[in-house]
C-alpha positions in Angstrom: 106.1 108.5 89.5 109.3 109.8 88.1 111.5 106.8 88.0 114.7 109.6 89.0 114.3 109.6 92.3 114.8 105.4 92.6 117.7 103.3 92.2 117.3 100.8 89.7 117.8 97.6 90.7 116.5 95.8 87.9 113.8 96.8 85.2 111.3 95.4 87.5 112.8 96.4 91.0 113.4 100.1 92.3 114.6 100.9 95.6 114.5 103.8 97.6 117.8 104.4 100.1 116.8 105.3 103.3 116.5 109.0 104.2 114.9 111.1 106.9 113.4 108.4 109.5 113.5 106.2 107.4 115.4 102.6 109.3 115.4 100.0 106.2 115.2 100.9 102.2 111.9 100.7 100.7 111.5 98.5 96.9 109.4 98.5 94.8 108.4 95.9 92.4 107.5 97.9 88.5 108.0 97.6 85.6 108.9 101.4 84.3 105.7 101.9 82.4 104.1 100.5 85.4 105.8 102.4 87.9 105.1 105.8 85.8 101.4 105.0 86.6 102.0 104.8 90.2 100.6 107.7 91.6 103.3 109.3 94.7 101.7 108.6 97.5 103.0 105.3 97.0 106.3 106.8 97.2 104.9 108.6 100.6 103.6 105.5 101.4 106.3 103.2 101.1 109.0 105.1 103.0 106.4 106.1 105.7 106.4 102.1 106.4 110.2 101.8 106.2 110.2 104.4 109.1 108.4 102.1 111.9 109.9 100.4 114.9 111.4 97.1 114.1 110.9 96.6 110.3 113.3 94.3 108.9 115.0 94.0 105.7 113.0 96.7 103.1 109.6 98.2 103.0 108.0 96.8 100.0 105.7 97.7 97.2 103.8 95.0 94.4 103.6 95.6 91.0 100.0 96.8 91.4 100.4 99.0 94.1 98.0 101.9 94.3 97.2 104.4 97.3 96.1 102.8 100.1 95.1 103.8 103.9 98.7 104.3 105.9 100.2 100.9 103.5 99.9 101.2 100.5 97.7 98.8 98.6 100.0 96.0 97.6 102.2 96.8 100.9 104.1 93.8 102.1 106.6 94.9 105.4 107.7 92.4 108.4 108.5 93.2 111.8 110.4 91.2 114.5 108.9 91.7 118.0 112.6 91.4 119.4 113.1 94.4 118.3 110.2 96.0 119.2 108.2 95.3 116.1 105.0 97.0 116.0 101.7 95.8 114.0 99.6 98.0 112.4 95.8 97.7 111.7 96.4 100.5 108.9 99.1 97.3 107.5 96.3 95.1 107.1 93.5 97.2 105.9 89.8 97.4 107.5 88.4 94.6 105.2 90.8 91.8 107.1 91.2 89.0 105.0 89.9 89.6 101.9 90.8 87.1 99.3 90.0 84.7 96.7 89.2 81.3 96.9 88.9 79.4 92.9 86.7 76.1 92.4 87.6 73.6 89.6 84.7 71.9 87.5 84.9 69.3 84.8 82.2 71.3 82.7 83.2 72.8 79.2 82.6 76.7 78.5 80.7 75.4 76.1 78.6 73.7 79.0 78.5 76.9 80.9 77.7 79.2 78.0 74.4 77.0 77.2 73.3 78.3 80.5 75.0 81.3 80.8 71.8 84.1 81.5 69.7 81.0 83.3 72.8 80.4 85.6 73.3 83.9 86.2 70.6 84.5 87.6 70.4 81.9 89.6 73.8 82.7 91.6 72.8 86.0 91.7 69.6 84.8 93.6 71.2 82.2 96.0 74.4 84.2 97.0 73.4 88.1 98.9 75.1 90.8 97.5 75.8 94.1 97.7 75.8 97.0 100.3 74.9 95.6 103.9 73.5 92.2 102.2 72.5 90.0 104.6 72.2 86.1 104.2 69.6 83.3 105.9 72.3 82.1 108.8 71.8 84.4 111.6 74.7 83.5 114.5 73.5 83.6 117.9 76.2 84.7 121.0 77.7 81.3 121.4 77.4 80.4 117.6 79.2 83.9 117.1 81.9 83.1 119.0 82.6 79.2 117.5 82.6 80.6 114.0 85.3 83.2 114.9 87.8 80.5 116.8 86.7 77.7 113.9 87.2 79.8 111.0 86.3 77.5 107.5 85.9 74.3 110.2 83.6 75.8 111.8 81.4 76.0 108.6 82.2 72.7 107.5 81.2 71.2 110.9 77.6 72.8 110.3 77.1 71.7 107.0 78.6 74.7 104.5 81.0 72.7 103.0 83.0 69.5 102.9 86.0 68.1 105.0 88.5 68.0 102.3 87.9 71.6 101.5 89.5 72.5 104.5 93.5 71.0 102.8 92.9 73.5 99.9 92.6 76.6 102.4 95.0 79.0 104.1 96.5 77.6 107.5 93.7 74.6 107.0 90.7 76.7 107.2 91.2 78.0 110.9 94.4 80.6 112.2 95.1 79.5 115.5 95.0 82.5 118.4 91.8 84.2 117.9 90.3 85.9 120.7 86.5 86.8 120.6 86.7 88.7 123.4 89.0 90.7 121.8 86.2 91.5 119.5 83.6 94.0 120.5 80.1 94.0 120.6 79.3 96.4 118.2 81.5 94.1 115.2 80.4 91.0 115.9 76.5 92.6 115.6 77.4 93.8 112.1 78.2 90.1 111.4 75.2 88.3 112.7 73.4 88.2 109.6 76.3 88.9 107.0 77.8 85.0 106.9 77.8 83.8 103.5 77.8 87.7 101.8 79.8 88.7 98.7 79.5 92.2 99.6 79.7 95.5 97.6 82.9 97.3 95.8 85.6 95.1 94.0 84.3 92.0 95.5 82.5 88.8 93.2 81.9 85.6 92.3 83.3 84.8 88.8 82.5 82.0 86.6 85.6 81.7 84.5 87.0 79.6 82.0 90.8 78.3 81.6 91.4 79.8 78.4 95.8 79.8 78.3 98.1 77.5 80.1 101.5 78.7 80.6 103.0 75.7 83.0 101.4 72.7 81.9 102.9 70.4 84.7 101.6 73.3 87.6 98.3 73.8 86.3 97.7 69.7 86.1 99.3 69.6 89.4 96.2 72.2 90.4 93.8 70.5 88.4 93.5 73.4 85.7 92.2 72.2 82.5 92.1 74.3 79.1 89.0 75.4 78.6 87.2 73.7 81.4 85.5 76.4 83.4 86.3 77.5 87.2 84.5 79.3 89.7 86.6 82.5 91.6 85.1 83.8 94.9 86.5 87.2 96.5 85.6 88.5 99.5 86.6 89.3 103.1 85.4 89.6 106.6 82.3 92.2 105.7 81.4 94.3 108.7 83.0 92.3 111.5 86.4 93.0 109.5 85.7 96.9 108.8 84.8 97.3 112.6 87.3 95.5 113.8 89.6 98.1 111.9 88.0 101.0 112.4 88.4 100.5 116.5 91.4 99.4 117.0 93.0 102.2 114.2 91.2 104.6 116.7 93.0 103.7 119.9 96.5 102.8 118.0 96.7 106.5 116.9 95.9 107.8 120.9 98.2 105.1 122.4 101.3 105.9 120.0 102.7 108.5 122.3 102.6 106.4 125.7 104.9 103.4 123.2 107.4 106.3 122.5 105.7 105.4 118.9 106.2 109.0 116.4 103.8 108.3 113.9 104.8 109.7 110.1 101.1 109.5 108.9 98.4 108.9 111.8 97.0 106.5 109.1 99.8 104.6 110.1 98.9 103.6 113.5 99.8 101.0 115.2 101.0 100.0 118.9 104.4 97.1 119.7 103.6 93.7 119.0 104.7 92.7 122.6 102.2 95.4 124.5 98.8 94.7 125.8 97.0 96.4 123.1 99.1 94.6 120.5 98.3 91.3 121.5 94.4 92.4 121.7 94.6 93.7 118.2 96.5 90.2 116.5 93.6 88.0 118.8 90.8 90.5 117.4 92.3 90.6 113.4 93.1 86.8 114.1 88.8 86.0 114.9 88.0 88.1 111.7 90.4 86.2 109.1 88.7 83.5 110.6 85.6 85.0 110.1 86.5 85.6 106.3 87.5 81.8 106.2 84.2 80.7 107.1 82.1 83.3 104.8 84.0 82.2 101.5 83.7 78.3 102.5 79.8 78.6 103.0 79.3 81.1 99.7 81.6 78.1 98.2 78.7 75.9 99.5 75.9 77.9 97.9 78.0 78.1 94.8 77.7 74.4 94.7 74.2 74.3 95.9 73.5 76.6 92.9 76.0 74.2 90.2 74.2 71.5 91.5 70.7 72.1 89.9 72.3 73.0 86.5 74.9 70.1 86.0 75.1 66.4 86.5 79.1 67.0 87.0 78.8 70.2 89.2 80.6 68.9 91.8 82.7 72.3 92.1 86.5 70.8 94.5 88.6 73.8 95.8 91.4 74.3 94.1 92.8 76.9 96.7 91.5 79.7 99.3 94.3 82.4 100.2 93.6 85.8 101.6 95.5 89.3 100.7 94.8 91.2 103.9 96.7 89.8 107.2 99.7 90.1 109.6 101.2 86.2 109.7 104.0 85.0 112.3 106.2 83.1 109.9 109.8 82.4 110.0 111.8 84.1 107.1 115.4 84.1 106.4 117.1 87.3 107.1 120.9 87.4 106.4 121.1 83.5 106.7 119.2 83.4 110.1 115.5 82.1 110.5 113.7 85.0 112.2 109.9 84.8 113.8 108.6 87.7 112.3 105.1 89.1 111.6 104.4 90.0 108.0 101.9 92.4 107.3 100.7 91.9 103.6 97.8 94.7 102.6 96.0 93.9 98.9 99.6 91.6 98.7 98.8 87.5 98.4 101.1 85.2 100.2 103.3 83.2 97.6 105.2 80.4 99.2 107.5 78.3 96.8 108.0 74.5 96.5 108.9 72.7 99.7 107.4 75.4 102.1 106.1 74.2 105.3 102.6 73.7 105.4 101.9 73.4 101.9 99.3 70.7 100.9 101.2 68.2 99.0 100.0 68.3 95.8 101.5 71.9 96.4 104.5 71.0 97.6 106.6 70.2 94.4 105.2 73.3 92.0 104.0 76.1 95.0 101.1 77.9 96.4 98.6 78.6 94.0 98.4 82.4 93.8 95.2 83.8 92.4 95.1 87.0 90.9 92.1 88.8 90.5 91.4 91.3 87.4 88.8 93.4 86.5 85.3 92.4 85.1 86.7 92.3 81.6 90.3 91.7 81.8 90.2 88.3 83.2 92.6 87.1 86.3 95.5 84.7 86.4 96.5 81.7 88.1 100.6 81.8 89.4 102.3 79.8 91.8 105.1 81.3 94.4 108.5 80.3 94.0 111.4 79.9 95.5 113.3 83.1 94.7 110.0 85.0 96.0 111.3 84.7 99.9 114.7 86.4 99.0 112.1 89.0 97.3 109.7 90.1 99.4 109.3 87.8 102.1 107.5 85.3 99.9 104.9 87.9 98.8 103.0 89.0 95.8 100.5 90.8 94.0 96.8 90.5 95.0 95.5 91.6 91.6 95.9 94.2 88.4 95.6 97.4 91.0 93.3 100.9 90.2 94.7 103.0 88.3 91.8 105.6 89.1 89.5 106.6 91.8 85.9 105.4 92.2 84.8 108.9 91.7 87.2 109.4 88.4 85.2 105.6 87.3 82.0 107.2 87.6 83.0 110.1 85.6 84.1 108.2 83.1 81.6 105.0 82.7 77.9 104.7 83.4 76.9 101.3 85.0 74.9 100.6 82.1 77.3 101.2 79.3 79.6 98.8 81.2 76.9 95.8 81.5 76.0 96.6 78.2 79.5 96.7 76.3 80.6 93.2 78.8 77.5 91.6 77.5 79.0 92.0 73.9 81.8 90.3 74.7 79.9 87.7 76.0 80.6 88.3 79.6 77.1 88.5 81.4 77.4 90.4 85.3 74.8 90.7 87.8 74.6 93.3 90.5 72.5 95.7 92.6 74.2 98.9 91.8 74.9 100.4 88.5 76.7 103.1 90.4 79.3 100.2 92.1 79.9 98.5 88.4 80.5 102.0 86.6 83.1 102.3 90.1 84.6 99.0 88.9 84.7 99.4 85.1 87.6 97.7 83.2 88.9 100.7 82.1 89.5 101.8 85.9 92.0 98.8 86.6 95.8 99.0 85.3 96.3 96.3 83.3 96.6 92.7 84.5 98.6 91.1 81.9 101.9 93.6 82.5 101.3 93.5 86.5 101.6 89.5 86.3 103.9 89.6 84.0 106.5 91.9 86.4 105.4 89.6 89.0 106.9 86.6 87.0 109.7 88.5 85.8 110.7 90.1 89.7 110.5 86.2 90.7 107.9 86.7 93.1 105.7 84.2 91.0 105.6 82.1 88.3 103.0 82.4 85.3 100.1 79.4 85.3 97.0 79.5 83.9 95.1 82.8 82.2 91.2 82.8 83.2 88.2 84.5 81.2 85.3 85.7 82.9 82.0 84.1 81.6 79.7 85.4 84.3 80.4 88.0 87.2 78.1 88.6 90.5 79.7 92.1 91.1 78.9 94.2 94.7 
């Protein structure tokens, strides 16, 4: 994007006055390099959001935003129902609740790299992957329905995990309000055998190793280690998630009209938090981030299971679960006044700073871990939120490094092969089904990670931690 049409704020912040229909400014969070790379629709994007009923404050953008569906990805906007706030499926994406969840260990990467093809394989065979994988739990009507009101407890209680995970996780494992019956048929069918699934596209399970610190008292405060080795888990709600999405973007675009809702984009559909359809849509997205919740605690268990047979010291704690594709009710300060508002953060993580509510306390001093997912090759980051990120962006950042080009343009460029090939070089060993979705996810298709943390520090919407280098990826 031509970095003319915005109003520098700073050299990592660019705002966009309101014009048209638009009712608040839109930001967005760049470096100018970065923002060059931005292709317009996130300009489109971004000022489509500022123009929906009862956004407060700003429509805003991460630092590795990239076209999205009605948000863009890396979208972050909040609404006030007071005002008529409306939520929008197309604001939290169809895969609800993706996110990443990081495991410590006390093993070496010299440990790891003894076994590096042996243990490879082995996750690779314990932990179903790929395009409509299915796992060994198959969930019955009544099971269906405690899973998706017990989120990560739920799991724990049968066995997939351990109590104290449940401290490390988002909202404690479970996000109070789900409504199963909001859920139909049809999506909770395409879960029954998909619990404990990495999936297919950009999700994985990464064996990583802590190979920079940048905040030594942080990163002992989360129990990272230089080179000691960590496991990363990303994933969302699978089928459940994308159905849930699909449905309720459906009947949000018919219903607009009868909420006196004018739509900019019809990808942006979405119906007042306050109506009857509203409510059915939060209960419904509500049951699948609980749903997400319980499939990255179990594939956390059968991570372990896995460790377990390989190391005497395998015992794999949680360091933090967080997910990058909700709407939250939280309370944010808007011109020195706590408002209830719900924040819709799409491929954005949630980066509350020290002495936030709710925060474990071995959090509470340094922040919320905030993990960053790169690409294959790049590596990913470990930040924690600050302070200055709720003035920001309603305590909001970046999910991961961001495309930079389309599947297609990936496949174009890469073959699967190559990409296994030239990883395995640099001693990075991946696993997966489909050569065709790891040419889709090549490196080279990713902007790059380092300067998207690295505006995210310098915006204040996170601090810098830890850097993390893949070792072994389990790739959809």
């Amino acid at each position: 994007m031509d970095s003319s049409r915005f109003q520098k704020l700073s050299d990592n912040a660019w705002q966009i006055k309101p014009f048209g229909a638009m009712r608040v400014p839109a930001i967005i969070y760049a470096s100018e390099s970065l923002l060059a790379e931005m292709d317009d629709k996130v300009f489109e994007q971004v000022t489509n959001v500022a123009m929906l009923p009862g956004i407060v404050q700003a429509s805003y953008a991460m630092p590795d935003a990239h076209w999205g569906y009605g948000f863009p990805i890396g979208g972050v906007a909040a609404f006030d129902p007071a005002a008529g706030g409306v939520v929008s499926a197309g604001g939290v994406g169809f895969d609800v609740s993706c996110g990443v969840r990081t495991h410590l260990t006390s093993l070496t990467r010299e440990e790891v790299v003894s076994v590096q093809e042996e243990l490879a394989d082995a996750l690779y065979a314990h932990v179903p992957v790929g395009v409509g994988s299915e796992g060994a739990i198959t969930l019955d009507e009544p099971d269906m329905i405690a899973m998706l009101n017990g989120g990560a407890k739920w799991a724990v209680e049968q066995g997939f995990g351990l109590a104290e995970d449940l401290d490390r996780i988002e909202e404690h494992g479970c996000v109070e309000g789900a409504d199963p019956a909001a859920v139909s048929d049809h999506a909770k069918g395409r879960q029954r055998r998909e619990m404990g699934t990495l999936g297919s596209g950009n999700h994985y399970l990464e064996v990583q190793t802590v190979e920079r610190i940048f905040d030594h008292a942080t990163a002992a405060a989360f129990g990272l280690e230089r080179d000691k080795c960590v496991v990363t888990i990303h994933c969302g709600s699978r089928g459940l998630g994308h159905q849930i999405g699909t449905e309720f973007l459906r009947e949000m675009a018919v219903s607009a009209a009868e909420h006196g809702i004018v739509l900019p984009d019809r990808e942006l559909a979405c119906a007042p938090i306050n109506s009857e359809l509203g409510r059915r849509y939060l209960g419904a997205m509500r049951a699948a981030i609980n749903c997400a919740l319980a499939n990255r605690e179990i594939i956390g268990h059968l991570t372990r299971q896995v460790f377990a047979r390989f190391f005497i010291n395998g015992e794999l704690p949680l360091m933090f679960d967080v997910s990058h594709n909700t709407c939250k009710l939280e309370t944010h300060e808007v011109d020195d006044q706590a408002r209830k508002l719900f924040v819709h953060r799409k491929g954005a993580t949630r980066a509350f700073g020290p002495g936030a509510p709710g925060l474990p306390a071995a959090f509470a001093r340094h922040g919320q871990p905030v993990l960053i997912g790169g690409s294959m090759g790049a590596g990913s980051y470990v930040l924690a939120g600050t302070t200055e990120s709720e003035a920001r962006a309603f305590s909001s950042a970046c999910h991961g490094a961001g495309r930079r080009m389309s599947r297609h343009e990936a496949t174009r460029a890469w073959g699967g092969r190559q990409v296994v090939d030239d990883l395995r070089a640099r001693g990075i060993i991946i696993r997966s089904p489909s050569m065709r979705g790891v040419a889709e996810e090549a490196p080279g298709a990713y902007k790059d990670v380092e300067a998207v943390v690295d505006c995210a520090e310098a915006a204040g919407l996170a601090k810098k931690v830890a850097f993390l280098a893949p070792l072994i990826c389990i790739k959809g």
